[in-house]
C-alpha positions in Angstrom: 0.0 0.0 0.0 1.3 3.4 -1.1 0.6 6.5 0.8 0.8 10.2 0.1 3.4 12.5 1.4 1.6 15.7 -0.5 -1.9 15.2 1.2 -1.8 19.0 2.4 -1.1 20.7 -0.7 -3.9 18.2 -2.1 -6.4 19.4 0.1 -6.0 22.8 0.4 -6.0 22.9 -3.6 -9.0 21.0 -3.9 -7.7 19.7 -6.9 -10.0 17.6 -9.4 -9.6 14.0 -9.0 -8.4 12.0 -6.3 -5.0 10.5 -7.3 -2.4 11.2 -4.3 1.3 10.7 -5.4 3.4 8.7 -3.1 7.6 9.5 -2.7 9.8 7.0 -1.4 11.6 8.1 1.6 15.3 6.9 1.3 16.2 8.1 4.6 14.8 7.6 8.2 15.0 11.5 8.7 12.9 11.6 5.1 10.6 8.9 6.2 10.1 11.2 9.5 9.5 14.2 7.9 7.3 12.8 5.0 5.1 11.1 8.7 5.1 14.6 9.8 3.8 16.1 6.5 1.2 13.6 6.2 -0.1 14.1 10.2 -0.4 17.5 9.3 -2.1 17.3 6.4 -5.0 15.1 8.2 -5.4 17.8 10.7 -8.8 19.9 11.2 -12.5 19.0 10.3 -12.7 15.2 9.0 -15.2 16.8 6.5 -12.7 18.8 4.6 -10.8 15.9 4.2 -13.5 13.6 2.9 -15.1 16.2 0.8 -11.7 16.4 -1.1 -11.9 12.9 -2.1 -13.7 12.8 -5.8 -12.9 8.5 -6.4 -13.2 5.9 -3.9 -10.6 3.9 -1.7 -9.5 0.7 -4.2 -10.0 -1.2 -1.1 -12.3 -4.1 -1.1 -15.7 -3.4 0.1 -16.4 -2.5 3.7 -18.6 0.4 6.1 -16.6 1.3 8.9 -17.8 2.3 11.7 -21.2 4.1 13.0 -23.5 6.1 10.3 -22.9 9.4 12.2 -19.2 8.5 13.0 -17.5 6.7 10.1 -16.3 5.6 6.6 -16.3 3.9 3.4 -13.9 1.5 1.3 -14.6 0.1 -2.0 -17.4 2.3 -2.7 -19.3 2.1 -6.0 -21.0 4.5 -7.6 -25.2 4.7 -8.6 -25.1 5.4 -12.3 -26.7 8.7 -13.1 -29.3 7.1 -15.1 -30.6 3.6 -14.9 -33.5 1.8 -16.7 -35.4 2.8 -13.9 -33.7 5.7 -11.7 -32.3 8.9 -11.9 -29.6 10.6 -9.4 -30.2 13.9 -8.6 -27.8 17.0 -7.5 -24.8 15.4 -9.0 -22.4 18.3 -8.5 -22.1 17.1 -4.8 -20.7 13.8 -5.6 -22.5 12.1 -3.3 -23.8 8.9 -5.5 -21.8 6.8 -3.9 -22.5 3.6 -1.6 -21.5 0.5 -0.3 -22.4 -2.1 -3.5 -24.6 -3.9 -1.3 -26.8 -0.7 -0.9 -26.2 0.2 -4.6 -27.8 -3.2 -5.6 -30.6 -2.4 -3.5 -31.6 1.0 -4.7 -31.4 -0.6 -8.4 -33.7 -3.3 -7.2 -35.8 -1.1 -5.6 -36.1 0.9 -8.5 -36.9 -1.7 -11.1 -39.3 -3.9 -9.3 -41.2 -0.7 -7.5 -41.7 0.3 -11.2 -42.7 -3.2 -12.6 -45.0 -3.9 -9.6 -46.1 -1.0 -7.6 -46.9 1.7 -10.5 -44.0 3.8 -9.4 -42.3 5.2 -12.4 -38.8 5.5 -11.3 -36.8 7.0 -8.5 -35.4 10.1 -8.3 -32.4 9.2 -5.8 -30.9 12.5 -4.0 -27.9 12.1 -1.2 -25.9 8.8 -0.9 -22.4 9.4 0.9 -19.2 10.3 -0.1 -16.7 8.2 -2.6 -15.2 7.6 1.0 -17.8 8.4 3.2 -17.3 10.3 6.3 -18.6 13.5 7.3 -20.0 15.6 4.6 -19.2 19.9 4.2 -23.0 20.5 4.4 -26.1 18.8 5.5 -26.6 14.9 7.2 -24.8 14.0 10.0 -24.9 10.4 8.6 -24.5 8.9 5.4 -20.6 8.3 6.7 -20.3 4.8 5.7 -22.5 4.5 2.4 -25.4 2.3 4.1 -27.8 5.3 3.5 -30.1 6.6 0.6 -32.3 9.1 0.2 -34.9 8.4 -2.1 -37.6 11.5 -3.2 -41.3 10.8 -3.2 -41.5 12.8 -6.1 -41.0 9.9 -9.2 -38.9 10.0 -12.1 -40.2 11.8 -14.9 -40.7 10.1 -17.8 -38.0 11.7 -19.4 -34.1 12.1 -19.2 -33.2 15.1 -16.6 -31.0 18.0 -17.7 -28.0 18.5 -15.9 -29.2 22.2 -14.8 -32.4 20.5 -13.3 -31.3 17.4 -11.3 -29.6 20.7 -9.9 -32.6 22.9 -9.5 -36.0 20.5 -9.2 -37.3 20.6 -6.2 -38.6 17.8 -4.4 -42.2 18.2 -3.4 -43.7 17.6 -0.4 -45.9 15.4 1.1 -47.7 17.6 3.6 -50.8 19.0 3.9 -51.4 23.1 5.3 -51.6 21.6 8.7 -48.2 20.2 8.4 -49.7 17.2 10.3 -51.1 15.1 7.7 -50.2 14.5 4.0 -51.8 16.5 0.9 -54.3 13.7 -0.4 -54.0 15.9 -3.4 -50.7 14.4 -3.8 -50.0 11.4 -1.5 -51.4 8.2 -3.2 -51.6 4.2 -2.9 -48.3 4.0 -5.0 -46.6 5.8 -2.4 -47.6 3.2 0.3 -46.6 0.3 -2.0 -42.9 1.4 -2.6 -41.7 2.6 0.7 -43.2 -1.5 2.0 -41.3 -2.9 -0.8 -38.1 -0.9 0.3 -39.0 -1.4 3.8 -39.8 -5.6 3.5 -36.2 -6.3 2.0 -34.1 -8.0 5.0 -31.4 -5.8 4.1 -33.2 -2.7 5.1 -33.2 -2.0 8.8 -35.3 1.2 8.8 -36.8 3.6 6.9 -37.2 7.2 7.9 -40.3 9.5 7.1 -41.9 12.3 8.4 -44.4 11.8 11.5 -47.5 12.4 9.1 -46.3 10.4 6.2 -46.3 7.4 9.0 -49.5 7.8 9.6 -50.7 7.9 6.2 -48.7 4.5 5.8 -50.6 3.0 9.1 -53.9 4.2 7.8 -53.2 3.2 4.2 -51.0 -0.2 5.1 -54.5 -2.4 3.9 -54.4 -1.5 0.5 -51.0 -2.7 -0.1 -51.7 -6.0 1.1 -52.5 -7.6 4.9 -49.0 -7.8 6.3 -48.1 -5.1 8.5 -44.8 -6.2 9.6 -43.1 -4.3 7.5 -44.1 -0.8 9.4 -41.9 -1.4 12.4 -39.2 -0.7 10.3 -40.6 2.6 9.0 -39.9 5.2 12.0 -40.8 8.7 12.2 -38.7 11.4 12.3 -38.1 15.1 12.1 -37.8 16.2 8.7 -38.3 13.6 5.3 -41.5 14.9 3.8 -39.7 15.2 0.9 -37.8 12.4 0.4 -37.7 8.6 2.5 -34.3 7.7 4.1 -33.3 4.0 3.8 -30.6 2.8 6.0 -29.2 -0.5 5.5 -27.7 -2.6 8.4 -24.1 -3.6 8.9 -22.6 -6.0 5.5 -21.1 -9.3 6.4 -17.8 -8.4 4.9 -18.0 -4.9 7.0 -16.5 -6.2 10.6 -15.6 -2.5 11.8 -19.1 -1.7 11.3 -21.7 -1.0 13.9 -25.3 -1.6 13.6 -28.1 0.4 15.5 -30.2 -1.8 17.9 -33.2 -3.1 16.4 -36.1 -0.7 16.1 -38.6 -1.4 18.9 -41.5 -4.3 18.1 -44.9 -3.6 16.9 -46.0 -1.6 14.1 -45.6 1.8 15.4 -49.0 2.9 14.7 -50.5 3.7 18.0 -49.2 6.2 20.8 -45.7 6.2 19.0 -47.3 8.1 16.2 -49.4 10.1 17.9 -46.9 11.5 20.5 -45.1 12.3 17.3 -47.5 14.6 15.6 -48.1 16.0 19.5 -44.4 17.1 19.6 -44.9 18.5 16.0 -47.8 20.4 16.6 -46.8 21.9 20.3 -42.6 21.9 19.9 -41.3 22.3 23.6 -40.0 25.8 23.8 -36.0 25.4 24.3 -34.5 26.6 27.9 -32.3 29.8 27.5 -29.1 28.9 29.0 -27.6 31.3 31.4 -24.4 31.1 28.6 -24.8 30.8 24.7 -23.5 27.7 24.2 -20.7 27.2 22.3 -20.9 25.4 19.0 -20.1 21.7 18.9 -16.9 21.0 16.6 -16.6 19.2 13.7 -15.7 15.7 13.7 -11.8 15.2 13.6 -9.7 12.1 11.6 -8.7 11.5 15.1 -12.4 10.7 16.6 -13.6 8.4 13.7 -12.3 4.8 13.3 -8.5 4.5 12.6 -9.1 2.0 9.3 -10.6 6.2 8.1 -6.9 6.8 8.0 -6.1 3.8 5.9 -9.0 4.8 3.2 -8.0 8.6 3.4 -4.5 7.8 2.8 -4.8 4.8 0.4 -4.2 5.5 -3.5 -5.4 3.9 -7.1 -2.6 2.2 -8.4 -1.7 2.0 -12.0 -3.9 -0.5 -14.2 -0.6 -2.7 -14.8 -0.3 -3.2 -11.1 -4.1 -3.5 -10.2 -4.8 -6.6 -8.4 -7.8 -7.7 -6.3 -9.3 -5.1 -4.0 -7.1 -5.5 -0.4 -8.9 -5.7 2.6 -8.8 -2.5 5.0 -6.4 -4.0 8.1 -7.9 -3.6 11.4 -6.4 -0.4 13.8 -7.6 -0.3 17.4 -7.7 3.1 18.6 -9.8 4.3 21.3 -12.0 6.2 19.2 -12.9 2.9 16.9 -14.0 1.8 20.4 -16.3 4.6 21.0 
């Protein structure tokens, strides 16, 4: 494995393309310095350092860590346009996933529009060609297990560039903000987020409050299971788009899964406390103090394999072999 010695200059140029040039120390007081370069260089906001990345880590396939505190090897990227999908607000280079959750978001797209009446899926936000955290928006989406899918579908016709940009995504809700727009919610919607959510690989599925309830109250015309709603929780946000979150791959050991989502269908008091919270918000307590804001995520808080994918570059098509595992590092914040 070949590591970069230039990561700083690489970063702070934001240059296109992620293809780090390694020297050879012939010295030890080279080898020290280049060590010293490279610590630098991985210093401040984790984000900045993911962000930079444009191509993924030619590592094989594996989520490290926690959604909210990780990374991603061997990523592979949703094609822009599929037989059944479009992805959306591609300047942010964030079509990437682990290829487990790629397969499924291709799966969910053709077999939604073959036998729900969905006519394609307009995907938004993946993660990262080596996940982490991202320069704006989600906390997660670090270690490629998550998609956001729009509940507006696919036209039927090819995007422009300038609009997977622009198009908004259209929500669900009604003027109350507590219920959906019947205007615009409908019986397809029902039958693609329980197709998403009955896959085993799919460990929830995050909507707003209201859009819950429409899928509790509309569950029966999708068929008489129900099971499938535990895994749909409610959530601040996602009236606009349905979050899927895989759990933890069987070739990702450093990963960490969330515990399961409580039993039962969620349709009672769960719900309902919900759209209580949303209607009457709790009114925040004014500290004594404005508290200070929270910092960004460091290399040094996330799990130390995050170095390895950082660090690790393509090598030349005559020396390309099979994908290398990421080795194991045991640091105190993998433990966390």
């Amino acid at each position: 494995m070949r590591t970069t010695v230039a990561l700083a200059a690489f970063v702070l140029a934001a240059a296109p393309g992620w293809r780090l040039q390694a020297q050879t120390a012939s010295t030890p007081a080279a080898e020290k310095a280049s060590a010293a370069t490279t610590a630098k260089a991985l210093t401040g906001p984790a984000k900045n350092l993911f962000g930079a990345a444009k191509a993924p880590a030619p590592l094989a396939a594996e989520a490290i860590g926690f959604y909210a505190r990780g990374c991603l090897a061997g990523a592979k990227m949703l094609a822009t346009d599929g037989p059944a999908w479009q992805a959306m607000r591609l300047s942010r280079n964030r079509n990437w996933g682990h290829p487990r959750l790629i397969a499924t978001v291709e799966r969910l797209a053709g077999e939604a529009q073959e036998h729900d009446g969905w006519p394609g899926l307009l995907v938004g936000d993946i993660s990262q060609p080596r996940g982490g955290p991202m320069l704006t928006g989600h906390a997660s989406h670090q270690v490629g297990l998550d998609a956001d899918i729009w509940l507006t579908a696919m036209p039927d016709r090819r995007l422009t560039g300038k609009e997977r940009e622009e198009l908004s995504a259209i929500s669900m809700l009604g003027p109350d903000k507590l219920s959906v727009d019947p205007s615009i919610w409908t019986d397809s919607h029902v039958r693609l987020i329980k197709r998403a959510a009955s896959y085993p690989e799919v460990d929830r599925i995050f909507v707003h409050p209201a859009i819950k309830k429409a899928l509790c109250d509309g569950a029966a015309k999708a068929g008489p299971d129900r099971g499938w709603l535990g895994k749909v929780r409610p959530y601040w946000g996602h009236h606009y788009h349905f979050h899927v979150r895989m759990g933890c791959p069987r070739d990702s050991a450093s990963c960490r899964d969330q515990p399961p989502p409580p039993s039962g269908d969620g349709c009672g008091k769960e719900v309902a406390d919900w759209l209580s919270l949303i209607a009457a918000p709790p009114k925040p307590a004014k500290p004594a103090k404005p508290a200070r804001p929270k910092p960004p995520l460091t290399l040094a808080q996330l799990p130390g394999e995050c170095r390895v994918v950082l660090e690790t570059e393509a090598e030349p098509e005559a020396e390309a072999a099979a994908p290398r595992p990421v080795p194991a590092v045991r640091t105190k914040a993998a433990q966390q």
